[in-house]
C-alpha positions in Angstrom: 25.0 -38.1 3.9 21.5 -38.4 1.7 18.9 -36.0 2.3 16.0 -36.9 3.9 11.9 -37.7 2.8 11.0 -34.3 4.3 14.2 -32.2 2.8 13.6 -33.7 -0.6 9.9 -33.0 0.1 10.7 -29.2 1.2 12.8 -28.9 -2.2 10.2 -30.2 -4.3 7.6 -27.7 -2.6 10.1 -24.8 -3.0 11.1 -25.8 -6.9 7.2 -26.2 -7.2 6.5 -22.4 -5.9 9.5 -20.9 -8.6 7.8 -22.8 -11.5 4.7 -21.4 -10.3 6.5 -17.8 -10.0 8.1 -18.3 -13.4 4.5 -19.2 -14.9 2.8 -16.3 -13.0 5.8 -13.8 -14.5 5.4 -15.0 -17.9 2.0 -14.9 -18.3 1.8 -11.3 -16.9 4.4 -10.2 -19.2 2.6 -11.6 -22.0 -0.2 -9.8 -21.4 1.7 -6.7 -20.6 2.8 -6.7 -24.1 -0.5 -7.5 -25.7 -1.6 -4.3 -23.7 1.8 -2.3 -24.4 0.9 -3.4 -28.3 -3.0 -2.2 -28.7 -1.9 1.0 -26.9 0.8 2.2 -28.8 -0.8 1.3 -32.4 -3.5 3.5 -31.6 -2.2 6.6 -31.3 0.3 5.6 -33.8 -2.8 4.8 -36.3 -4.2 8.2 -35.3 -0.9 10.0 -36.4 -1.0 7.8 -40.2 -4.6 8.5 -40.7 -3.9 12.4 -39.7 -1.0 13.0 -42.2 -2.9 10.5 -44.7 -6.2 12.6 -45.4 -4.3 15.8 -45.2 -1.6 15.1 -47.7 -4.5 13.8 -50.2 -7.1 15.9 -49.3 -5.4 19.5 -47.9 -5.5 22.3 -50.5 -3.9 25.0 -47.9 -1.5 25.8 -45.3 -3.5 26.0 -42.3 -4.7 22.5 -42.7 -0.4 21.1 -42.8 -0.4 23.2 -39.5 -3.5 21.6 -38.3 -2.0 18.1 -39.2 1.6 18.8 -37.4 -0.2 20.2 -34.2 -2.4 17.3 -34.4 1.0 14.9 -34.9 3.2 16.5 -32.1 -0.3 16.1 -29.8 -0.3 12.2 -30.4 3.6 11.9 -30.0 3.3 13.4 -26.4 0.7 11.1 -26.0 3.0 8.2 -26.7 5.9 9.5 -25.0 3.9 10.0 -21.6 2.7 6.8 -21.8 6.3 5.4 -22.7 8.0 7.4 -19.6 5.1 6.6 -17.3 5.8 2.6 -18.4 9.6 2.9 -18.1 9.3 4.8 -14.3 7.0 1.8 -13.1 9.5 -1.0 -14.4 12.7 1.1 -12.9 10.8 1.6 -9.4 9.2 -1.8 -9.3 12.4 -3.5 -10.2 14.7 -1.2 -7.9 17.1 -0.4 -10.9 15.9 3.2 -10.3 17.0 4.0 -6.7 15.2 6.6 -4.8 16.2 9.5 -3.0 16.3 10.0 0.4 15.6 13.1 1.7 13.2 14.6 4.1 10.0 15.1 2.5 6.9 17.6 4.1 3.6 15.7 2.9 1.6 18.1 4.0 3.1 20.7 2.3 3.4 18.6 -1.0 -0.6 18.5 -0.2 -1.5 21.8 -0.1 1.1 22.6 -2.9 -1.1 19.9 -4.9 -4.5 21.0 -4.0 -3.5 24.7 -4.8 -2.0 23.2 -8.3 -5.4 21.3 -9.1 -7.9 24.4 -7.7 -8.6 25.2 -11.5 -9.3 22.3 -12.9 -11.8 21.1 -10.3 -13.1 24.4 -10.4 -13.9 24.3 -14.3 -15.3 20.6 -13.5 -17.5 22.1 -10.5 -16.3 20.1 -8.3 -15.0 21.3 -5.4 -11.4 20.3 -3.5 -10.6 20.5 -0.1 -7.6 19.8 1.8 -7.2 18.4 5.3 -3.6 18.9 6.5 -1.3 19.2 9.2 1.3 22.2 9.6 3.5 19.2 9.2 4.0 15.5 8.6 7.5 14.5 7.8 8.9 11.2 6.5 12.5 10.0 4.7 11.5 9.6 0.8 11.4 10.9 -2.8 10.5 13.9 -2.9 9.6 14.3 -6.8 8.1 10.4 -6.7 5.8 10.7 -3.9 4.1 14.7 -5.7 4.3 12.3 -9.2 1.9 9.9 -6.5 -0.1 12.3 -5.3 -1.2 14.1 -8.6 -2.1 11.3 -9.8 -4.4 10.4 -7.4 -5.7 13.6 -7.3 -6.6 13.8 -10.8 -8.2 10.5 -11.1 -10.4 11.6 -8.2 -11.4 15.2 -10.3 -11.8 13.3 -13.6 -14.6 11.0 -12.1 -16.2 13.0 -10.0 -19.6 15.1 -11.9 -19.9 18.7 -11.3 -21.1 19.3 -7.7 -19.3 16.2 -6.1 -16.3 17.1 -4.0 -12.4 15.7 -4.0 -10.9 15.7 -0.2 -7.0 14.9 0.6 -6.4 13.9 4.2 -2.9 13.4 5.8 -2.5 11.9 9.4 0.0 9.8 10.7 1.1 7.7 13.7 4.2 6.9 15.2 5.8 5.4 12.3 3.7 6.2 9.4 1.7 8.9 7.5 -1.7 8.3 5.8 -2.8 10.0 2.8 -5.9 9.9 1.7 -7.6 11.3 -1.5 -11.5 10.6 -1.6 -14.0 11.6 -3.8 -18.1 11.7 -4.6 -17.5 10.7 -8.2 -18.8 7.5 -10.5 -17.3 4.8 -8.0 -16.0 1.2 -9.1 -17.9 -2.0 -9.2 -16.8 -4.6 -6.7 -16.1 -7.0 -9.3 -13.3 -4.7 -10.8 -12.1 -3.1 -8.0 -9.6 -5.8 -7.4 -7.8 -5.2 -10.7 -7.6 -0.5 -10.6 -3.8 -1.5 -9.8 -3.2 -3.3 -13.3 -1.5 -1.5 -16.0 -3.4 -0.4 -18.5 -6.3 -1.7 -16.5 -9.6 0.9 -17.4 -13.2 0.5 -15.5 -15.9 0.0 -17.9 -17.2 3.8 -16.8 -14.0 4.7 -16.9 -13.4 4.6 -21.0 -15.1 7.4 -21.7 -12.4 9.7 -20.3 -9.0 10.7 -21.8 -6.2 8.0 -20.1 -3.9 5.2 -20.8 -4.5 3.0 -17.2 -1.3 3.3 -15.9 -1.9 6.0 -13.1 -2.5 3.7 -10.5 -0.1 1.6 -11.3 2.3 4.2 -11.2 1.2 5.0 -7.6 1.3 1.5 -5.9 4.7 1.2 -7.3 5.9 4.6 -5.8 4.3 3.2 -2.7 5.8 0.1 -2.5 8.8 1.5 -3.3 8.8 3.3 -0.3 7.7 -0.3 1.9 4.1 1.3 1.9 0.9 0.3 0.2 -1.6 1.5 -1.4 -5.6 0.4 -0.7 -8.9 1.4 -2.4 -12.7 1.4 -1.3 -15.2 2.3 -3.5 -19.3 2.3 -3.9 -20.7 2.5 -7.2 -22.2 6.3 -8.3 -21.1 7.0 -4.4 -17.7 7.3 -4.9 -13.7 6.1 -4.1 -11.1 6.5 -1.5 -7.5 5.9 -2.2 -5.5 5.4 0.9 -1.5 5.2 1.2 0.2 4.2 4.0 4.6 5.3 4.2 6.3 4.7 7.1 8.5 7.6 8.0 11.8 6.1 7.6 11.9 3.3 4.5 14.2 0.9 4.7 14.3 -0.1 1.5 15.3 3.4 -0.3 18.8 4.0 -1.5 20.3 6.9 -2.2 20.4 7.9 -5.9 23.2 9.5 -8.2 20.5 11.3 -10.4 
């Protein structure tokens, strides 16, 4: 039996939407790697110029020690940025399977906001926490506190001396809301669309220490767990990250870490 106009039409639609895929896919891996490439021979240019001028230039000891502390700072650097790259590709691609286990968000919030009180404290800015006794959902335990840092130390980095950084936690029936706003530098609305690219860095953004891949890291951990991540912002008002889990994932597996 031949295949009718509108099956051979509904295969040429559906072959049309994988070559568009496949396009889509290699262009963003192309420019992944252009990104992966500029970011790596930095601090790898850093490390050559280091050992360079101290080998021709250094005349005593504490100068080699300066130029190894200087080295092993630099490698760390890459090595973060390496794991960091490696954890998004493993979660986003599900070769990395996630625990399941029952996880206390509001606990991993105050835990956080106690573990960050210095840091905003030396920036004067000041963190609160809005939280629960309890909000419980099915999750990794160690992914969703990587999450949550992060968010929490983008929102101290960018917010001047005086601002404040509040984390929220609510929840619903079938999901929990966390929240981390903040009274910082805020992001234009023509590049708010793109905070979730890796490597992607606001314009105000450059002048602070980071490789772009934060965010990134977080809507993976969030869509790992069949949640999302959203962000609002005004410019020199400030941002709000919100993500949404539901309380029981369906698409985590149990790992053999």
């Amino acid at each position: 039996m031949k295949p009718g106009g509108d099956e051979i039409d509904q295969l040429a639609t559906t072959f049309n939407q994988m070559l568009d895929r496949i396009q889509t896919l290699l262009a963003e891996i192309k420019e992944m790697s252009e990104n992966i490439a500029h970011d790596l021979r930095s601090p790898i240019t850093r490390i050559r110029g280091i050992a360079e001028v101290t080998l021709t230039t250094a005349r005593s000891t504490g100068e080699f020690e300066s130029m190894a502390a200087s080295t092993i700072e630099e490698c760390d650097r890459l090595l973060d940025m390496i794991n960091t790259m490696l954890m998004i590709s493993k979660t986003e691609s599900g070769i990395g399977k996630l625990s399941r286990e029952e996880v206390d968000v509001a606990s991993l919030v105050r835990d956080a906001c106690e573990l960050f009180e210095p840091m905003a404290e030396d920036k004067g800015v000041t963190l609160r926490c809005n939280a629960p006794e309890r909000s419980l959902l099915i999750g990794d335990n160690r992914l969703i506190q990587r999450m949550l840092s992060n968010l929490i130390d983008n929102a101290i980095k960018y917010t001047p001396a005086g601002g404040s950084v509040t984390v929220f936690v609510s929840e619903n029936e079938s999901q929990v809301l966390l929240s981390v706003k903040d009274t910082g530098i805020g992001i234009s609305p023509d590049e708010l669309p793109r905070v979730f690219e890796r490597f992607y860095r606001c314009d105000q953004s450059r002048s602070q220490s980071g490789i772009g891949l934060g965010l990134s890291l977080a809507r993976a951990i969030a869509q790992a767990h069949s949640g999302d991540i959203t962000a609002t912002s005004v410019p020199n008002q400030g941002s709000t990250f919100t993500v949404t889990l539901p309380k029981s994932a369906k698409r985590i597996a149990t790992t053999d870490r």
